[in-house]
PDB file of N, CA, C, O and CB in Angstrom:
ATOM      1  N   UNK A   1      14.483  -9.940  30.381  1.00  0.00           N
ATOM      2  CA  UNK A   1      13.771  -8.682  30.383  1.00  0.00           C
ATOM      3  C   UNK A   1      14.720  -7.498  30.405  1.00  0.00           C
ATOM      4  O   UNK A   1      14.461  -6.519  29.706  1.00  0.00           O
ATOM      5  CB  UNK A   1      12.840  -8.617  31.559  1.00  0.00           C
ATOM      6  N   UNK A   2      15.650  -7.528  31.060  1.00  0.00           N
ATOM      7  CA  UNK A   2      16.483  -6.520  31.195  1.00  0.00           C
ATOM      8  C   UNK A   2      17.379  -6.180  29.942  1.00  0.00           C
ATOM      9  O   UNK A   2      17.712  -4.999  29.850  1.00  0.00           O
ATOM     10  CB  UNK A   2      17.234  -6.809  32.310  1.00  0.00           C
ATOM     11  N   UNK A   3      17.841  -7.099  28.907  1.00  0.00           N
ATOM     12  CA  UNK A   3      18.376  -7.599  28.219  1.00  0.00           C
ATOM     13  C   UNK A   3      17.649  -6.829  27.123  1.00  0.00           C
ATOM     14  O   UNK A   3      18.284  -6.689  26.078  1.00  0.00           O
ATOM     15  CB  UNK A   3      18.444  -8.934  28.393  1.00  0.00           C
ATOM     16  N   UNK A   4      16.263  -6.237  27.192  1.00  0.00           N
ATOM     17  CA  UNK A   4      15.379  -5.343  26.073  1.00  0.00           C
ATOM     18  C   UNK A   4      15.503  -3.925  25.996  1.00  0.00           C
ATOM     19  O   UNK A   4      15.211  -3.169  25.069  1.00  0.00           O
ATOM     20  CB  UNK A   4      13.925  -5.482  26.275  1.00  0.00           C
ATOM     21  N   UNK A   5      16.221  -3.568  27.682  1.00  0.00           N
ATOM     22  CA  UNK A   5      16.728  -1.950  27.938  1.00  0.00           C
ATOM     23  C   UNK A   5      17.806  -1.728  27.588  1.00  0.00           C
ATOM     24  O   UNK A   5      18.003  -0.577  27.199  1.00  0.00           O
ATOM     25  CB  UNK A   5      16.798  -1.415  29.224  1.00  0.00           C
ATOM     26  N   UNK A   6      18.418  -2.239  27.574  1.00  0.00           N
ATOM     27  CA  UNK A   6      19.931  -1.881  26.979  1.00  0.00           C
ATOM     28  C   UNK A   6      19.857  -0.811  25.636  1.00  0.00           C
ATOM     29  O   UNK A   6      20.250   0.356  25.626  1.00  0.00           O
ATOM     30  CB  UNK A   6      20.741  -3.466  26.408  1.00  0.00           C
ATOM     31  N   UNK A   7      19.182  -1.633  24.421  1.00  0.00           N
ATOM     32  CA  UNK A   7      19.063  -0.678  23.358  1.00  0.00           C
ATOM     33  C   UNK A   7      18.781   0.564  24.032  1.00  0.00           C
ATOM     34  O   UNK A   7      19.725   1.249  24.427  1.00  0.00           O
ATOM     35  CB  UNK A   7      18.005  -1.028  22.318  1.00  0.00           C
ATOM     36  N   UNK A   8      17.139   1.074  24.275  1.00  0.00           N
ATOM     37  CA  UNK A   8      16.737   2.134  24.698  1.00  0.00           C
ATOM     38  C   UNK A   8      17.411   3.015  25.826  1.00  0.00           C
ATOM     39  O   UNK A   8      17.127   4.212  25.815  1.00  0.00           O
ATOM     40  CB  UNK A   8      15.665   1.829  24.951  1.00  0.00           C
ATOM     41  N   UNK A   9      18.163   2.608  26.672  1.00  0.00           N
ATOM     42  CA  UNK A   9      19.310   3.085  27.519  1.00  0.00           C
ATOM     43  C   UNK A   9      19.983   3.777  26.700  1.00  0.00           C
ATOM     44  O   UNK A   9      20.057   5.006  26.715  1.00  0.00           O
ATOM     45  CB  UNK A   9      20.168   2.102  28.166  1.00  0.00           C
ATOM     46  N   UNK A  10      20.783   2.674  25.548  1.00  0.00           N
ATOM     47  CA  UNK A  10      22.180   3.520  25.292  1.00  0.00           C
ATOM     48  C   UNK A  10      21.660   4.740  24.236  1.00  0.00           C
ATOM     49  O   UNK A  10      22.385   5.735  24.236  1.00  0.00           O
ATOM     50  CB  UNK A  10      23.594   2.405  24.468  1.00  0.00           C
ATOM     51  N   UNK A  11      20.512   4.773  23.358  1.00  0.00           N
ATOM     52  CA  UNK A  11      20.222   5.241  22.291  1.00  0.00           C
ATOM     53  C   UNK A  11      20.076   6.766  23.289  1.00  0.00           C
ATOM     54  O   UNK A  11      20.777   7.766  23.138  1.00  0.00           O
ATOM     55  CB  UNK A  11      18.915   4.423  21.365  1.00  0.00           C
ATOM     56  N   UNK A  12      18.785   6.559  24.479  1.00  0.00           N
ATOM     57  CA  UNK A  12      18.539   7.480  25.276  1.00  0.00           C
ATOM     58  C   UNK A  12      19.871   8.339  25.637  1.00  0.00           C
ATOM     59  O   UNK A  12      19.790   9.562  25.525  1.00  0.00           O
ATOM     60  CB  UNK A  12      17.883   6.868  26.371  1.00  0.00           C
ATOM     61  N   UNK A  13      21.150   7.730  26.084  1.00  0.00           N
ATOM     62  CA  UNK A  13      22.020   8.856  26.478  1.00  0.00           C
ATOM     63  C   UNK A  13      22.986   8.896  25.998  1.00  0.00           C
ATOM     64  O   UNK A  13      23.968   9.271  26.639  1.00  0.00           O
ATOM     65  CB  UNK A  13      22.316   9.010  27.575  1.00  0.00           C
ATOM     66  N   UNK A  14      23.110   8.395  24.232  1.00  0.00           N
ATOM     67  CA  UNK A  14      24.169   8.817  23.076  1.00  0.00           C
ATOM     68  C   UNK A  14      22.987   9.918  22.390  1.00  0.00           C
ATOM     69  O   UNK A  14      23.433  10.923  21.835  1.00  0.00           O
ATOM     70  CB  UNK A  14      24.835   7.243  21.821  1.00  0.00           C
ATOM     71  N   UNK A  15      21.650   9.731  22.436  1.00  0.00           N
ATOM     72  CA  UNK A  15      20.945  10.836  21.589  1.00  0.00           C
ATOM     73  C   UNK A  15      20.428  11.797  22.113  1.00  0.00           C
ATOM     74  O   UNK A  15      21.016  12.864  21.940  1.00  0.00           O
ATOM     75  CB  UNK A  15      20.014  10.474  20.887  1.00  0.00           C
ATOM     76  N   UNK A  16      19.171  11.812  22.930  1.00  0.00           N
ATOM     77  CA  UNK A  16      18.234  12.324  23.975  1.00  0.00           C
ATOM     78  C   UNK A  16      18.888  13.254  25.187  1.00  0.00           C
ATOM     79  O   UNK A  16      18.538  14.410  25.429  1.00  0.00           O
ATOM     80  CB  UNK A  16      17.554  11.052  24.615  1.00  0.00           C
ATOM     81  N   UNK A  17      19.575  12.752  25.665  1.00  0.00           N
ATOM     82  CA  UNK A  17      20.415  13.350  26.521  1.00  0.00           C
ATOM     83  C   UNK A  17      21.267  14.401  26.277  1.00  0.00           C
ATOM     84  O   UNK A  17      21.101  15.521  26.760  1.00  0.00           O
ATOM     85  CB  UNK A  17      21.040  12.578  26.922  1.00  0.00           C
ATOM     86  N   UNK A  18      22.340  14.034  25.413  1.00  0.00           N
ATOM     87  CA  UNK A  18      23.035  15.593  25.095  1.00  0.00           C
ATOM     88  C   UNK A  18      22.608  16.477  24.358  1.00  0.00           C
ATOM     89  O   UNK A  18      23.249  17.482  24.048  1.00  0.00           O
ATOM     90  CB  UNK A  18      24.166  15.623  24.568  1.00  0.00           C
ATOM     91  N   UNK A  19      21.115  16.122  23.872  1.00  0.00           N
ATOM     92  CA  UNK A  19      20.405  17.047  22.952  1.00  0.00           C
ATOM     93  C   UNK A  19      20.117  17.836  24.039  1.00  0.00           C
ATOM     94  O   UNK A  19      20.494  18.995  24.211  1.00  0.00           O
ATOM     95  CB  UNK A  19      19.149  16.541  22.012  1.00  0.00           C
ATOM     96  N   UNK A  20      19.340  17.076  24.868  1.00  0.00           N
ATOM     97  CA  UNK A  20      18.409  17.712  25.968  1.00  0.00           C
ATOM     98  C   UNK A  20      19.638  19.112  26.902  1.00  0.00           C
ATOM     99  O   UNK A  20      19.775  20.331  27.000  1.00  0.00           O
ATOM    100  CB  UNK A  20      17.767  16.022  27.303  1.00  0.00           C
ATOM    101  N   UNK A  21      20.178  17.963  27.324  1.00  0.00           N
ATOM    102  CA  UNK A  21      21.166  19.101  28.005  1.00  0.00           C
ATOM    103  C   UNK A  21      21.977  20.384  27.127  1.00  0.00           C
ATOM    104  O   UNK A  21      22.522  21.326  27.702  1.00  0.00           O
ATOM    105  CB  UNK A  21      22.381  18.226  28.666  1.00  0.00           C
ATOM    106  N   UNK A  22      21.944  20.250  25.962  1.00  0.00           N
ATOM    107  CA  UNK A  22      22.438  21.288  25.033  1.00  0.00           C
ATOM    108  C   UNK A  22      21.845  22.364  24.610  1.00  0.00           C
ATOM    109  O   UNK A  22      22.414  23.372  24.193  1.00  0.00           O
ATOM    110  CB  UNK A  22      22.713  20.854  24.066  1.00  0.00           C
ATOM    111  N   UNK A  23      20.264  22.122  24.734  1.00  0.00           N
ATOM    112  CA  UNK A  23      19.202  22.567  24.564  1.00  0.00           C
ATOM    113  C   UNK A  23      18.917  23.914  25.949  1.00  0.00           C
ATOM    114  O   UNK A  23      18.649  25.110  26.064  1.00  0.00           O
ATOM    115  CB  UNK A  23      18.260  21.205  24.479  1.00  0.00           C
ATOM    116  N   UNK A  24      19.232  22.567  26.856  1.00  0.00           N
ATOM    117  CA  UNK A  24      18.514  23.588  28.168  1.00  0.00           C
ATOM    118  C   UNK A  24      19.431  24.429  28.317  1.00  0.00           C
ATOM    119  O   UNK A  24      18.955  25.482  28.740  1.00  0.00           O
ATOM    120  CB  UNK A  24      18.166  22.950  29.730  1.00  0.00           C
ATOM    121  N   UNK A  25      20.651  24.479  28.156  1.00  0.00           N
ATOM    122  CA  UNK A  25      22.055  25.112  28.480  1.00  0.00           C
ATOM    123  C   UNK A  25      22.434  27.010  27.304  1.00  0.00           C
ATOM    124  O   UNK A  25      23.064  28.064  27.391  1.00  0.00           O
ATOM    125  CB  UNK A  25      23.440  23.413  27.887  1.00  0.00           C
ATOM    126  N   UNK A  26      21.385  26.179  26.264  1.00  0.00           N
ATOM    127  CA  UNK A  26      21.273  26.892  25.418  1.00  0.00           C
ATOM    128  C   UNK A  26      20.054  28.144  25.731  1.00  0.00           C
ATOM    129  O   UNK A  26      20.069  29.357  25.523  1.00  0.00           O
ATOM    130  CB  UNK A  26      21.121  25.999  24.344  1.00  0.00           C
ATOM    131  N   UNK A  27      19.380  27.541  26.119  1.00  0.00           N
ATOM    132  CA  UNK A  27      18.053  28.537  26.940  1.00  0.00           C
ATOM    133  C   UNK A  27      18.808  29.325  28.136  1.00  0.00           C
ATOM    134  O   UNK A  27      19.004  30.448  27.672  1.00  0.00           O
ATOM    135  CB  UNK A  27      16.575  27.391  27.808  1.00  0.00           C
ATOM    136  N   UNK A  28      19.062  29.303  28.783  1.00  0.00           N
ATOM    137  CA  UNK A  28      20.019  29.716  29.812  1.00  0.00           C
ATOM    138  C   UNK A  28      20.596  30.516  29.793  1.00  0.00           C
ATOM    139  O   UNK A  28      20.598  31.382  30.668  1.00  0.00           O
ATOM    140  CB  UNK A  28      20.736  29.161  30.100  1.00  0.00           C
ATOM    141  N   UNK A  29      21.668  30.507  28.241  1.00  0.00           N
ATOM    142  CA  UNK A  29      22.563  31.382  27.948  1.00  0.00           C
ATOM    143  C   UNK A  29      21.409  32.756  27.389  1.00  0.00           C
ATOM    144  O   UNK A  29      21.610  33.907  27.775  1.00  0.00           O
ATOM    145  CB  UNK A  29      23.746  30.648  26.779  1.00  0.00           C
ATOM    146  N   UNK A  30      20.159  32.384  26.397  1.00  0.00           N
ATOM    147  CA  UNK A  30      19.758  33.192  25.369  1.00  0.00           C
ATOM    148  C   UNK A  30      18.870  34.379  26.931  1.00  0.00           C
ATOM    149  O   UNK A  30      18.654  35.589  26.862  1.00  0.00           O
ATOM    150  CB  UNK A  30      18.564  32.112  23.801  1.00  0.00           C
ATOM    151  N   UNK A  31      18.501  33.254  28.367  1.00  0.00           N
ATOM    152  CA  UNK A  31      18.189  34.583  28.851  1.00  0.00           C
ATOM    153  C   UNK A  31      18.851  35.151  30.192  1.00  0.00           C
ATOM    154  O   UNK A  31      18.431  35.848  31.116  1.00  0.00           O
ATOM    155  CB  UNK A  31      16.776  34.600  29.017  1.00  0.00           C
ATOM    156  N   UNK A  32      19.891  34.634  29.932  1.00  0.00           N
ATOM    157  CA  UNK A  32      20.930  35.339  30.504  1.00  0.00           C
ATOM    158  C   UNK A  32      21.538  36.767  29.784  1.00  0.00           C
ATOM    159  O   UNK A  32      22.271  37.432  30.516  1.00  0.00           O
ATOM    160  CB  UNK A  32      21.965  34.328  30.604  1.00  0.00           C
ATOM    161  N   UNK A  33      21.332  37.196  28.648  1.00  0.00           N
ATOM    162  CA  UNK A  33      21.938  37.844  27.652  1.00  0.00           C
ATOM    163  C   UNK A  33      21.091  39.116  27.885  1.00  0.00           C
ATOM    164  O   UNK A  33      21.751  40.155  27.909  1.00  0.00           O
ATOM    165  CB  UNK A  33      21.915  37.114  26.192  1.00  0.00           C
ATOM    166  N   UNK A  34      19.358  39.272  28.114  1.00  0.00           N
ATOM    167  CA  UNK A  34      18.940  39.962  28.165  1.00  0.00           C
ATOM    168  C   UNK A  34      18.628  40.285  30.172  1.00  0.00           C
ATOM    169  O   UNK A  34      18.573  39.570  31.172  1.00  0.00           O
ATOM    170  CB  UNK A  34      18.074  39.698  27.062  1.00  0.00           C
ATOM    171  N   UNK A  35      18.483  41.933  29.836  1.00  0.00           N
ATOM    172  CA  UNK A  35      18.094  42.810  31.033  1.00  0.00           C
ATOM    173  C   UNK A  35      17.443  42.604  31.520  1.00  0.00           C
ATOM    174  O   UNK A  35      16.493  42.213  30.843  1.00  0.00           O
ATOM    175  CB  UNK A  35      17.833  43.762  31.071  1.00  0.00           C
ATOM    176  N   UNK A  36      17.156  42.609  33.201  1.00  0.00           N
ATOM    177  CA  UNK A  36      15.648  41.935  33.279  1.00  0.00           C
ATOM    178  C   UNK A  36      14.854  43.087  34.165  1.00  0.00           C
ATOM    179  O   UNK A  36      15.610  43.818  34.804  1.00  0.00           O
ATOM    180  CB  UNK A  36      15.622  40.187  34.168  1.00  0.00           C
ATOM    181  N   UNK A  37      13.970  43.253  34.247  1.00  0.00           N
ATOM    182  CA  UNK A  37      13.146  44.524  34.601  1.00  0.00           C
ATOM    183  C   UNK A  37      14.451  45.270  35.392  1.00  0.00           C
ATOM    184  O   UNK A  37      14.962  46.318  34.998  1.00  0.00           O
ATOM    185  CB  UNK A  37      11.539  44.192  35.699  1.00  0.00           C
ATOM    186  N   UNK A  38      14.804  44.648  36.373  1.00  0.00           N
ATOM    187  CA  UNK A  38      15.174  45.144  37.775  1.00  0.00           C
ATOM    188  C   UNK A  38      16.328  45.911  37.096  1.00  0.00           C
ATOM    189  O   UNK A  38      16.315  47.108  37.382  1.00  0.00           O
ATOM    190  CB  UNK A  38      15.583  43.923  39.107  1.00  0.00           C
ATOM    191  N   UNK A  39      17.412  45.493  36.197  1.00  0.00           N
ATOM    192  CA  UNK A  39      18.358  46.137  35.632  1.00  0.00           C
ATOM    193  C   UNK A  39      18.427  47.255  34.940  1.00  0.00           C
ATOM    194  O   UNK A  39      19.271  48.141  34.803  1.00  0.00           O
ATOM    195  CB  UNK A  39      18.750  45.539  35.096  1.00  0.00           C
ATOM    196  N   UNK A  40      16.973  46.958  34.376  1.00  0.00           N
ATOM    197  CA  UNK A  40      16.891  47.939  33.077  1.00  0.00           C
ATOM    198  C   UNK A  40      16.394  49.263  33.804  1.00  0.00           C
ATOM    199  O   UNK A  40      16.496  50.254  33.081  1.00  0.00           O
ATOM    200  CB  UNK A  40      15.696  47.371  31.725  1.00  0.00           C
ATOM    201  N   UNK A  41      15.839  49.519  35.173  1.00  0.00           N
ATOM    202  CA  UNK A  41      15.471  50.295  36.166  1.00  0.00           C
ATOM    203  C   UNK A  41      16.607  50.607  36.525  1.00  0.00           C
ATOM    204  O   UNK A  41      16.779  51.820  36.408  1.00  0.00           O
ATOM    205  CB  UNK A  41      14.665  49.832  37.118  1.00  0.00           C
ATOM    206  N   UNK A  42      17.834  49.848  37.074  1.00  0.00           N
ATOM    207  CA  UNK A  42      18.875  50.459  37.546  1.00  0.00           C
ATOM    208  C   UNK A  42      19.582  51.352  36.461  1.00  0.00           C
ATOM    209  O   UNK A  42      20.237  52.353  36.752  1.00  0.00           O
ATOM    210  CB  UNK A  42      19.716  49.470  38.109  1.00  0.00           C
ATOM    211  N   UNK A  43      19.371  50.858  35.097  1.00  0.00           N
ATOM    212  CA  UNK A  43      20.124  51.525  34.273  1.00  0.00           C
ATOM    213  C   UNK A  43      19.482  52.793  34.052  1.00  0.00           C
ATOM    214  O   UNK A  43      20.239  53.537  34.676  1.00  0.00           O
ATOM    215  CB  UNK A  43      20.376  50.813  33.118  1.00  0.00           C
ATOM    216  N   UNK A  44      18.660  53.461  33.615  1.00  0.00           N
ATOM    217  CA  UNK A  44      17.643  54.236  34.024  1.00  0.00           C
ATOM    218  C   UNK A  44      18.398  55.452  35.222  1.00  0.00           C
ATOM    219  O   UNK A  44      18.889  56.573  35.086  1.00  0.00           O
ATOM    220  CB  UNK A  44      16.405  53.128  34.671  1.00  0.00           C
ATOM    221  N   UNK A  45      18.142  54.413  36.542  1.00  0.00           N
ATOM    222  CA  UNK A  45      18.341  55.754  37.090  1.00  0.00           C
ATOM    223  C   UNK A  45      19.508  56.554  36.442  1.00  0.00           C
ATOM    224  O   UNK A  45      19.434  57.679  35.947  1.00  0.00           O
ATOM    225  CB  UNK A  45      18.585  55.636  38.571  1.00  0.00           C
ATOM    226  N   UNK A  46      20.866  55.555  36.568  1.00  0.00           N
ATOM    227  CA  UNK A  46      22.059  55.989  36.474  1.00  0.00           C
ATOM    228  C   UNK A  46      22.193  56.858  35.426  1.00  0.00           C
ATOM    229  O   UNK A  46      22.960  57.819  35.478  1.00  0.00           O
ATOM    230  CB  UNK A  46      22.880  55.045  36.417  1.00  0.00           C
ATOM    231  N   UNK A  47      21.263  56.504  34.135  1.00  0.00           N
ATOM    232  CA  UNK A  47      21.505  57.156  33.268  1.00  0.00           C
ATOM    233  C   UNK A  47      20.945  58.866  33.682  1.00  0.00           C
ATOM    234  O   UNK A  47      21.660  59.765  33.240  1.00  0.00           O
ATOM    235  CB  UNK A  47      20.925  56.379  32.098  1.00  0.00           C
ATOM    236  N   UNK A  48      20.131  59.133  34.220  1.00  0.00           N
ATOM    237  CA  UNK A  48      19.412  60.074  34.569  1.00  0.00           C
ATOM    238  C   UNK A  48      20.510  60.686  35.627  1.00  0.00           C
ATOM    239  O   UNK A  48      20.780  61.879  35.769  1.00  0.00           O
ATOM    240  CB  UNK A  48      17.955  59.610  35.054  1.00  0.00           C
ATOM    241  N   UNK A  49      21.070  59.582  36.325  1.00  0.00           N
ATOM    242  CA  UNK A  49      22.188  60.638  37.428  1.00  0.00           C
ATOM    243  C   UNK A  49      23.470  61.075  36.877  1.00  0.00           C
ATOM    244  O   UNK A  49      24.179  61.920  37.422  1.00  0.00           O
ATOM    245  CB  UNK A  49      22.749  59.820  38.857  1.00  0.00           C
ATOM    246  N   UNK A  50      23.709  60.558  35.934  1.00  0.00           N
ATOM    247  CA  UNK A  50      24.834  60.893  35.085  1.00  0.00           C
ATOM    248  C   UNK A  50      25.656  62.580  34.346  1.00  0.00           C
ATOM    249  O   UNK A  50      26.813  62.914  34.094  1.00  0.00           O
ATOM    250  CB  UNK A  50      24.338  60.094  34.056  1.00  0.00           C
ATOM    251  N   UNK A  51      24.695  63.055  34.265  1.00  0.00           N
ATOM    252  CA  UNK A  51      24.451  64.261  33.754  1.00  0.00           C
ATOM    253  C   UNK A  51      24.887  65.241  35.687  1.00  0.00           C
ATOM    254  O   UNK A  51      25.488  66.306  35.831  1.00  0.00           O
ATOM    255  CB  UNK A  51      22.427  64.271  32.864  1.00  0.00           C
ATOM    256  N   UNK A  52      24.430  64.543  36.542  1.00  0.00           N
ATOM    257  CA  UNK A  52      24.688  65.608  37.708  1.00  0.00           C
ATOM    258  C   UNK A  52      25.346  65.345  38.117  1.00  0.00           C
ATOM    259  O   UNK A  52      25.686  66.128  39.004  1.00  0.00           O
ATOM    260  CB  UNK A  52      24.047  65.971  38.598  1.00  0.00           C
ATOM    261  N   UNK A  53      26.058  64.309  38.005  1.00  0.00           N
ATOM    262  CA  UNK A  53      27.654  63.955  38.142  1.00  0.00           C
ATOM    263  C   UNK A  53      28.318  64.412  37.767  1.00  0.00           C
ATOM    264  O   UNK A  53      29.026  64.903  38.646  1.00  0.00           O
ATOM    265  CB  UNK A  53      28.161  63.106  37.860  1.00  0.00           C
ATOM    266  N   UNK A  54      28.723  64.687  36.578  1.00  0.00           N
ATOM    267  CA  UNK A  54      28.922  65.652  35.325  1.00  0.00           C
ATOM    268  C   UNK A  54      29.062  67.167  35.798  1.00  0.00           C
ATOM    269  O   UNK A  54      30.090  67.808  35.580  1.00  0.00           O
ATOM    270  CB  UNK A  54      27.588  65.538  34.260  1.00  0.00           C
ATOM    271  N   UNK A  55      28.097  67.628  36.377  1.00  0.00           N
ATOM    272  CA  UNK A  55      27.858  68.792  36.639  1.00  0.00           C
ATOM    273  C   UNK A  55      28.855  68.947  37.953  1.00  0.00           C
ATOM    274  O   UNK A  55      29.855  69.660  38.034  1.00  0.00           O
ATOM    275  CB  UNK A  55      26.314  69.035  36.775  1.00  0.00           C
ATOM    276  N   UNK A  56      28.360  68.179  38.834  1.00  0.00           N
ATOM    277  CA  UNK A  56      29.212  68.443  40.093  1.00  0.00           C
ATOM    278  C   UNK A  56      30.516  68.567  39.790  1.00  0.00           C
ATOM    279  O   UNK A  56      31.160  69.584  40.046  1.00  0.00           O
ATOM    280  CB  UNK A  56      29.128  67.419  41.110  1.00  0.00           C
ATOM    281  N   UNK A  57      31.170  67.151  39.010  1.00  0.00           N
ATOM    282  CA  UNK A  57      32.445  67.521  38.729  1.00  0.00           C
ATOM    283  C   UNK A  57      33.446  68.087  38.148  1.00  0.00           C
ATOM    284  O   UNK A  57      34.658  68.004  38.347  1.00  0.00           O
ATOM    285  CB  UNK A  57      32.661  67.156  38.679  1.00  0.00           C
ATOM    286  N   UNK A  58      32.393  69.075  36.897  1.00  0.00           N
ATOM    287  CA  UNK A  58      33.152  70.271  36.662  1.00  0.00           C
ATOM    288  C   UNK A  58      33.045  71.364  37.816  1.00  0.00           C
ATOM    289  O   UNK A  58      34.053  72.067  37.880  1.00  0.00           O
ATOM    290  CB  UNK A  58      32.687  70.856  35.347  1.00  0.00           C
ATOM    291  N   UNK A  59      32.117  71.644  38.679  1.00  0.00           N
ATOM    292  CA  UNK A  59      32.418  72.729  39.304  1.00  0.00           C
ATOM    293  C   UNK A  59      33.276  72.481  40.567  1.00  0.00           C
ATOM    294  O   UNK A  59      33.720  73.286  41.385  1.00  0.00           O
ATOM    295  CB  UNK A  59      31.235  73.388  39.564  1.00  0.00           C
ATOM    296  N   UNK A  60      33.408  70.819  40.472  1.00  0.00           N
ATOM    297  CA  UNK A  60      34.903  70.770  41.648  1.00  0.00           C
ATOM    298  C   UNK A  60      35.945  71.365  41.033  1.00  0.00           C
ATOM    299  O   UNK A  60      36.672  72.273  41.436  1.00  0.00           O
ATOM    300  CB  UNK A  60      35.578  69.171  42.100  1.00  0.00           C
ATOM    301  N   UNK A  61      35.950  70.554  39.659  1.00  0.00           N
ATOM    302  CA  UNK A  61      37.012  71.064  38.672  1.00  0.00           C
ATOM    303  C   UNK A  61      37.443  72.917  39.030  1.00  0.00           C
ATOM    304  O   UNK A  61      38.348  73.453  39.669  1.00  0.00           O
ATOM    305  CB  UNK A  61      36.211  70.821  36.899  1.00  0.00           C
ATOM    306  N   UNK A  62      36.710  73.240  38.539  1.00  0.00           N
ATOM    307  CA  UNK A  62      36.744  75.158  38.421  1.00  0.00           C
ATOM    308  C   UNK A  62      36.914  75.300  39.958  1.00  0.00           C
ATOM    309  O   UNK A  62      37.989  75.900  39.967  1.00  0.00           O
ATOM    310  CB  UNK A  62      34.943  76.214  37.711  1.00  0.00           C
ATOM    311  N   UNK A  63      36.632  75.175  41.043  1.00  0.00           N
ATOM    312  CA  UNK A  63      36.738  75.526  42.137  1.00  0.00           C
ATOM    313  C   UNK A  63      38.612  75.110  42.325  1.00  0.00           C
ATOM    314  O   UNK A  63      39.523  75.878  42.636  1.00  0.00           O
ATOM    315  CB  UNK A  63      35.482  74.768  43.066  1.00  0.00           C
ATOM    316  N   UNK A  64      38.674  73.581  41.987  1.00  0.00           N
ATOM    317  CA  UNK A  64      40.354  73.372  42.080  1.00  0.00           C
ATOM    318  C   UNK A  64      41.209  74.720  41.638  1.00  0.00           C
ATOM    319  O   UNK A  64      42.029  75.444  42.202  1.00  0.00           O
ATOM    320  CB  UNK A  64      40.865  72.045  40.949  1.00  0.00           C
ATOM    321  N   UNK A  65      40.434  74.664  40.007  1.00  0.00           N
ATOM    322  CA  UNK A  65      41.505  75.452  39.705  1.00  0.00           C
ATOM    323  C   UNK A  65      41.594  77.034  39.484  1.00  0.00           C
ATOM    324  O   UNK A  65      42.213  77.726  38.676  1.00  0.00           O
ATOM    325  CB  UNK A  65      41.888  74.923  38.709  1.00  0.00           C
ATOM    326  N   UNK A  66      40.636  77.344  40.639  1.00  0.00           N
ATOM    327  CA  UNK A  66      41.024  78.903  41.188  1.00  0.00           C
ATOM    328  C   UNK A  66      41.633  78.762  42.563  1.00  0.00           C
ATOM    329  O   UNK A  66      42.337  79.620  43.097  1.00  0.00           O
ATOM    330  CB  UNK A  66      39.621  79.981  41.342  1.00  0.00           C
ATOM    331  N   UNK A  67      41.259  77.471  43.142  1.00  0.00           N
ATOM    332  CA  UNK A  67      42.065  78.121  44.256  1.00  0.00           C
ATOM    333  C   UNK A  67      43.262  77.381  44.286  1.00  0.00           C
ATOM    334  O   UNK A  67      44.021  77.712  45.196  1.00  0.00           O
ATOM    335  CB  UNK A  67      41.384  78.128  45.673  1.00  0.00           C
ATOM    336  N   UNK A  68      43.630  76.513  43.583  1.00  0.00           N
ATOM    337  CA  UNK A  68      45.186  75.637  43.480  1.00  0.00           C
ATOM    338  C   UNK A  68      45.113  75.052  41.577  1.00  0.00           C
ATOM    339  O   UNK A  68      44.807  74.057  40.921  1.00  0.00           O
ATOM    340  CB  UNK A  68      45.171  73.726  45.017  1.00  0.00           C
ATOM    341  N   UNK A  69      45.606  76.407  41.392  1.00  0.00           N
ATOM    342  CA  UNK A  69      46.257  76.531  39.669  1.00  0.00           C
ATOM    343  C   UNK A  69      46.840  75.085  39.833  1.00  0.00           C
ATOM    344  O   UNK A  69      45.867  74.335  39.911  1.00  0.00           O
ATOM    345  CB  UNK A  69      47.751  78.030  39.191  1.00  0.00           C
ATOM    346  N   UNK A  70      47.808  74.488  39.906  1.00  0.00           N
ATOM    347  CA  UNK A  70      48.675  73.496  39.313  1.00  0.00           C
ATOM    348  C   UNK A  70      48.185  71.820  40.031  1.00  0.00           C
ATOM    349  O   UNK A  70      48.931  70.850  40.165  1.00  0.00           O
ATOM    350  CB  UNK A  70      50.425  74.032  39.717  1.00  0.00           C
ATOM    351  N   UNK A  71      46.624  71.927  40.422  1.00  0.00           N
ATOM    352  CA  UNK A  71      46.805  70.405  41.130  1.00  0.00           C
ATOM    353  C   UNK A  71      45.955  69.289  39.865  1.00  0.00           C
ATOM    354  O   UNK A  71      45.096  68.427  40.049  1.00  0.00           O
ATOM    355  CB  UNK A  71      45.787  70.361  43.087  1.00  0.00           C
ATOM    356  N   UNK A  72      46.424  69.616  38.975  1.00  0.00           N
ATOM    357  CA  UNK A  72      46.308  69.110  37.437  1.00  0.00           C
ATOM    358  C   UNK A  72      47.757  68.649  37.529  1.00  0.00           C
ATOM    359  O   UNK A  72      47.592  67.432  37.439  1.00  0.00           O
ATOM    360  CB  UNK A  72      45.900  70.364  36.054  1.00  0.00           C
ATOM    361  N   UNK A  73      49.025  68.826  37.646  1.00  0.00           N
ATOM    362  CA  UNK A  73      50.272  68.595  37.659  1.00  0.00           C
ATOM    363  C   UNK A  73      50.515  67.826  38.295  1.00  0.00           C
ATOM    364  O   UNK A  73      51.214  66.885  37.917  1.00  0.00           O
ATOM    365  CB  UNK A  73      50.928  69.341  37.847  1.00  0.00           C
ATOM    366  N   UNK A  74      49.770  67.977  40.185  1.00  0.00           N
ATOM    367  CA  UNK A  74      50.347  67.102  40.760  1.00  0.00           C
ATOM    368  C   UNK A  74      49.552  65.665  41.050  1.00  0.00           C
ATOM    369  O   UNK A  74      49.896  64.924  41.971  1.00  0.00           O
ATOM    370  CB  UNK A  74      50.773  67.745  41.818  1.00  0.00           C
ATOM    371  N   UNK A  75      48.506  65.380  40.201  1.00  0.00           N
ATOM    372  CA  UNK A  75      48.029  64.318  39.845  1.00  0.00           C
ATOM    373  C   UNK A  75      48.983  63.018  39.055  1.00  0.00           C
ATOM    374  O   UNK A  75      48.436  61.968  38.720  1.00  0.00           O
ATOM    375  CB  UNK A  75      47.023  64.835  39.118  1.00  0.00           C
TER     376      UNK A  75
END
């Protein structure tokens, strides 16, 4: 009896098997690739805070350089 599994064994994990696992591995990757709500929200904000970042750090900028002309140099 045992002697009838052998075929279906080996066929199962020379064929079936690394399909299978190539398959699932392959799914995995395709949604790994995309954003998933939670990200696409974080990206969002940032994008929206970006601009006042921006802002702030030119007027550090201009504030540097009235009251210390050369600390562009000593960077």
């Amino acid at each position: 009896m045992i002697e009838f599994l052998h075929v279906p064994l080996i066929l199962f994990l020379v064929i079936v098997a690394p399909v299978w696992i190539i398959s699932h591995y392959v799914t995995r990757w395709r949604t790994a690739k995309t954003l998933s709500a939670e990200d696409e929200k974080m990206l969002a904000e940032l994008w929206e805070l970006a601009p006042r970042m921006e802002s702030r750090i030119n007027t550090l900028e201009r504030i540097l350089d009235a009251d210390v002309p050369d600390w562009r140099k000593q960077i």
